[in-house]
C-alpha positions in Angstrom: 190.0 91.7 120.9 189.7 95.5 120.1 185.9 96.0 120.0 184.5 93.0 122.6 183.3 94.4 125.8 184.7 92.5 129.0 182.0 91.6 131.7 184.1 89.8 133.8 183.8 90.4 137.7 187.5 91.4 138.1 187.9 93.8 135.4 187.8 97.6 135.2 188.4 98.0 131.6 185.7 99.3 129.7 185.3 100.1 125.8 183.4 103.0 125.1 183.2 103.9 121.7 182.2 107.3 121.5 182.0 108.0 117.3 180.2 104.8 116.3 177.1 104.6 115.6 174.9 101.6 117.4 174.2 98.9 115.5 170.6 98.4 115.0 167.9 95.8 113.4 165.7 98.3 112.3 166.5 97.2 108.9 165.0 93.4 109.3 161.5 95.5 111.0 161.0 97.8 107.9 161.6 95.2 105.5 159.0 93.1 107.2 156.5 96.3 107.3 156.6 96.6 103.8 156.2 92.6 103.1 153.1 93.0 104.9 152.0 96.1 103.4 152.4 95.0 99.7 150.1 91.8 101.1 146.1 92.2 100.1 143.6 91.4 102.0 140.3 91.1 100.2 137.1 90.9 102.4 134.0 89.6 100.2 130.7 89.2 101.2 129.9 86.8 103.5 128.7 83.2 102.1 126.9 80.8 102.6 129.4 78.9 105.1 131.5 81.3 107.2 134.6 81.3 107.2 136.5 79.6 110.2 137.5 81.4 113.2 141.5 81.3 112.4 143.8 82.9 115.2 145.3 86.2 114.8 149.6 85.7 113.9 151.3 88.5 115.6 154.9 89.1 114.4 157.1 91.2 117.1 159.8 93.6 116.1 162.7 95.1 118.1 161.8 97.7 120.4 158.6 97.0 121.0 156.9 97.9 117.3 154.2 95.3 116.5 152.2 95.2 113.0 148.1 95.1 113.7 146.7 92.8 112.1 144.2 93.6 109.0 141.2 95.9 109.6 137.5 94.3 109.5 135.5 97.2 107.1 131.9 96.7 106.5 130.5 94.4 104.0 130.4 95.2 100.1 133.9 97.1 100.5 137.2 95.7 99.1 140.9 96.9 100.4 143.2 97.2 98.6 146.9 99.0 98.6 145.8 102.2 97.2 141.9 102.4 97.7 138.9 101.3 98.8 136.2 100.1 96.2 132.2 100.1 97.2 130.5 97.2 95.2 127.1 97.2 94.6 124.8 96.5 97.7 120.9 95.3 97.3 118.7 97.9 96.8 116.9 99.0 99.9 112.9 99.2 99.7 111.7 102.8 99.7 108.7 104.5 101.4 105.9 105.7 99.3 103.4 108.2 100.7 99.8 107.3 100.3 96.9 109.2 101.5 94.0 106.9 102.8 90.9 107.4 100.7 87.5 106.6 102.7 85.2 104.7 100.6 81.5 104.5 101.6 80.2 100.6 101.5 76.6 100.6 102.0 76.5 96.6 102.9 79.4 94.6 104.5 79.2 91.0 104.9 81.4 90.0 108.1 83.3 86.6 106.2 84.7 85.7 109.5 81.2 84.7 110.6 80.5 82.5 107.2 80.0 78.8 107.9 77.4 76.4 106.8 74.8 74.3 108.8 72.8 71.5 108.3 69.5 72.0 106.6 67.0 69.8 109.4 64.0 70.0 107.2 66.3 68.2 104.5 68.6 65.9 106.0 72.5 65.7 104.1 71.7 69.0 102.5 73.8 71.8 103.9 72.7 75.7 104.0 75.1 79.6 104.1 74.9 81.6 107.4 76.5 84.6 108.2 76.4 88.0 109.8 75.9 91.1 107.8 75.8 95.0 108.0 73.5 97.5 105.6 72.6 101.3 106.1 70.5 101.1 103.3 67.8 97.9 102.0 68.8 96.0 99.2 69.3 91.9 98.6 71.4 88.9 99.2 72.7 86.3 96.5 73.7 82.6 96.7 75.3 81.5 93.5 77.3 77.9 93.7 79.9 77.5 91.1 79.8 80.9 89.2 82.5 83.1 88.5 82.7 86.9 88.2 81.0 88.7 85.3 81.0 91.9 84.2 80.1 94.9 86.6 80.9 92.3 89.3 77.8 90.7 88.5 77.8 86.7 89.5 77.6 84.0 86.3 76.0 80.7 87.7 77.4 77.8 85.8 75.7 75.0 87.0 72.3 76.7 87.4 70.4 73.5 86.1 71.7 71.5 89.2 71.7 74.3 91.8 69.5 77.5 91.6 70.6 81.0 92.6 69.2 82.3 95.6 67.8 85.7 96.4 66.9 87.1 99.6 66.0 90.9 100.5 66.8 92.6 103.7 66.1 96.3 105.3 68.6 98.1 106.7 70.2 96.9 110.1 74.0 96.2 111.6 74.7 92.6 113.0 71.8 91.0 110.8 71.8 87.3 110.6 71.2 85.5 107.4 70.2 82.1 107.2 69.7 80.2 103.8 66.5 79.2 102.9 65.4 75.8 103.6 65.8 73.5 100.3 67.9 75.1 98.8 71.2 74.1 99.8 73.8 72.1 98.6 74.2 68.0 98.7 78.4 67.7 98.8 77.8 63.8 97.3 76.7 64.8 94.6 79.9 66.4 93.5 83.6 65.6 93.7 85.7 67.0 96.2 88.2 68.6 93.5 85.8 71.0 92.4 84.5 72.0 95.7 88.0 72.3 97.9 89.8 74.8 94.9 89.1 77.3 92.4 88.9 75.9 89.0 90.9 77.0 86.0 88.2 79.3 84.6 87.6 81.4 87.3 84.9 79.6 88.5 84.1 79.1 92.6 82.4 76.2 94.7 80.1 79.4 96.1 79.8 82.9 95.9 77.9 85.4 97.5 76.4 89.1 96.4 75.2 91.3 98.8 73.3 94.4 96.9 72.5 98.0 98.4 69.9 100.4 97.0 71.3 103.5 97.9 68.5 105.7 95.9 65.3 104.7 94.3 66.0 107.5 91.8 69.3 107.2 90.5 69.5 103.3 90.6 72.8 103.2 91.9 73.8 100.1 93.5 76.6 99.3 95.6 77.9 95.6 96.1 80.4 93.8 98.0 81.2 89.7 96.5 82.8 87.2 98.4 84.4 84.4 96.6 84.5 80.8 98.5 86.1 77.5 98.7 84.9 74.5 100.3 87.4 73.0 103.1 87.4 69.5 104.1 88.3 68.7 107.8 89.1 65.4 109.6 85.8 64.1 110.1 84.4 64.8 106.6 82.9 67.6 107.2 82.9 70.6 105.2 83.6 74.5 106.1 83.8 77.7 104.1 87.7 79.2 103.2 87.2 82.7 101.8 89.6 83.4 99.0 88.8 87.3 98.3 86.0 89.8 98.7 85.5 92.9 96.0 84.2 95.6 96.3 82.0 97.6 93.7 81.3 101.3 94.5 79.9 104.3 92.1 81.1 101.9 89.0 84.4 101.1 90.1 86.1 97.5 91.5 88.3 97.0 94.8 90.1 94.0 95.9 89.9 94.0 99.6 92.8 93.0 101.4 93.5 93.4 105.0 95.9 95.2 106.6 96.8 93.4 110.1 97.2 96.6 112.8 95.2 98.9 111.3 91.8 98.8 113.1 93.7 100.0 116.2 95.1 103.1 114.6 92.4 104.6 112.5 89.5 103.8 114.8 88.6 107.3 116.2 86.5 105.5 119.3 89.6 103.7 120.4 91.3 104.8 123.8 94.2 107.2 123.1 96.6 105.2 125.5 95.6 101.4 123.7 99.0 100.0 123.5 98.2 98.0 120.6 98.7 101.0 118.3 102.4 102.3 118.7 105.3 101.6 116.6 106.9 98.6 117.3 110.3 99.7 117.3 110.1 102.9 119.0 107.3 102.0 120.6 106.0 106.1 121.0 105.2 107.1 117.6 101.3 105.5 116.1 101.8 103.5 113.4 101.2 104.5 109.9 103.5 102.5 107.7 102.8 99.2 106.0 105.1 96.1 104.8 104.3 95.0 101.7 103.5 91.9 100.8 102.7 91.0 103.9 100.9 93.9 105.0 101.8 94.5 108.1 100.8 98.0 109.7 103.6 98.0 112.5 105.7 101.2 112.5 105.7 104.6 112.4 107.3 106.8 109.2 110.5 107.2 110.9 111.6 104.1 112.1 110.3 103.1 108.9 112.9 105.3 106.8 115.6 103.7 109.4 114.7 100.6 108.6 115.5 100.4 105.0 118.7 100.8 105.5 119.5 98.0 108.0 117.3 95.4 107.3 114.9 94.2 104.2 112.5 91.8 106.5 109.4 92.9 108.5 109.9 93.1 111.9 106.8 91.4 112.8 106.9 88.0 110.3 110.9 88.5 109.4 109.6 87.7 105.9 111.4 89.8 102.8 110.6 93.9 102.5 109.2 94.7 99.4 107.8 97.9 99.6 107.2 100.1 102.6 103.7 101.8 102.1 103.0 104.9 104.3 98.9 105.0 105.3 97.5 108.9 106.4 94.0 109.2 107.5 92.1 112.6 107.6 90.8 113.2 111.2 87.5 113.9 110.0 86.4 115.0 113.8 88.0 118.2 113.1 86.7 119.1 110.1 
């Protein structure tokens, strides 16, 4: 046969043919190249089941060409044979600037330190304690079951059954107020549904005003209100729960809330190298950015700004981001 090439040992003949051109299967690999390339590969978002780990298929080609398989390209992108379409990704919680404001309160009642005691000059009668601060005189209230009236004054609404109490004070930090004797509270004589919850019209089991006279002449006065819930524990007895505190200063009414990590970075007396007062993720920088809601103080503005656009949960409580609240405070020991 003219064009079969002999192998055997014994032979010498050999066919060389010179003008021909080798046959090749390049053909059957560029046909397969372009099934593959007309295939499309969508990547969606991931759900909420992954997909399963399937094993890469490899197809080999003559002379050594191999296809890759399909590139992985970040989430929210689609492939397809002519372009690549960005879909909408969540929006990202942005950092607003906010410059601390220092508000002057004349009295502070510490609600940590708010608990009740036994009255011993009235047995199964129960009176308020607590630990207060005051640069100025002024007085104490004890309202049970009144809500908040206008000016942040205190409305009693069962005062028939229990009287408002009023006691006076001089100026003096770490104070410690004690209820009067016989005039506390007897928790049999009301259910536990309205002393464990706020009721429906504002009103709450006890509430307490503490009043500073900041000048005889003016009359201004300067209040902070703490709004309380009874709390039942195991053996039947009862404890205070705080549910808010307001502020009222020169006519106008705060909400306090606590922000957890700030009293390490604002307080001037603190030592410069406390190590509870860095960034949490650099771990250099002070702190001066909040998460909100849950008001974490935990990072510093930059890491802050690199957050948003990797993550939406707080790195302390990994609860959802929805706003990023950046905190300055004047250095007042320079001015």
């Amino acid at each position: 046969m003219g064009n079969v090439r002999s192998h055997s040992r014994g032979s010498r003949r050999h066919h060389h043919p010179a003008a021909e051109t080798p046959e090749t299967t390049t053909a059957p690999a560029q046909t397969g190249q372009q099934q593959m390339t007309t295939n499309q590969y969508v990547f969606a978002a991931p759900s909420h089941y992954p997909n399963p780990n399937l094993s890469q298929v490899y197809q080999q080609h003559p002379y050594g060409h191999f296809i890759r398989p399909p590139l992985l390209f970040p989430q929210g992108y689609h492939r397809y044979p002519s372009q690549i379409v960005a879909t909408a990704s969540p929006l990202t919680p942005s950092v607003e600037n906010q410059k601390a404001v220092t508000i002057r309160n004349d009295v502070n009642v510490k609600k940590e330190t708010i608990r009740i005691e036994e009255d011993d000059e009235n047995p199964g009668k129960f009176l308020l304690t607590f630990t207060f601060d005051a640069i100025s005189r002024g007085s104490i209230r004890i309202v049970y079951f009144a809500k908040e009236g206008d000016d942040c004054d205190l409305v009693a609404t069962k005062e028939g059954m229990l009287k408002p109490v009023s006691v006076s004070f001089e100026a003096g930090l770490d104070q410690k107020f004690r209820q009067p004797s016989g005039t506390g509270i007897d928790f049999t004589d009301f259910e536990e549904t309205v002393l464990t919850k706020e009721q429906d019209d504002g009103v709450y089991p006890l509430a307490v005003k503490a009043e500073a006279f900041q000048s005889e002449s003016d009359g201004t006065r300067n209040s902070v209100i703490t709004l309380t819930v009874f709390h039942r524990k195991e053996r039947g007895e009862y404890a205070v729960h705080v549910m808010k505190q307001i502020l009222w200063v020169d006519s106008m009414r705060y909400e306090l809330q606590e922000i957890y990590g700030v009293g390490n970075t604002v307080d001037a007396e603190s030592d410069e190298n406390d190590a509870g007062k860095e960034c949490v993720i650099c771990m250099s920088e002070p702190r001066d950015t909040t998460v909100l809601p849950c008001r974490h103080m935990c990072m510093c503005s930059r890491c802050a700004k690199v957050l948003q656009f990797r993550t939406n949960r707080c790195p302390i409580c990994r609860q959802p981001i929805e706003r990023l609240l950046e905190i300055k405070v004047d250095d007042e020991t320079d001015k």
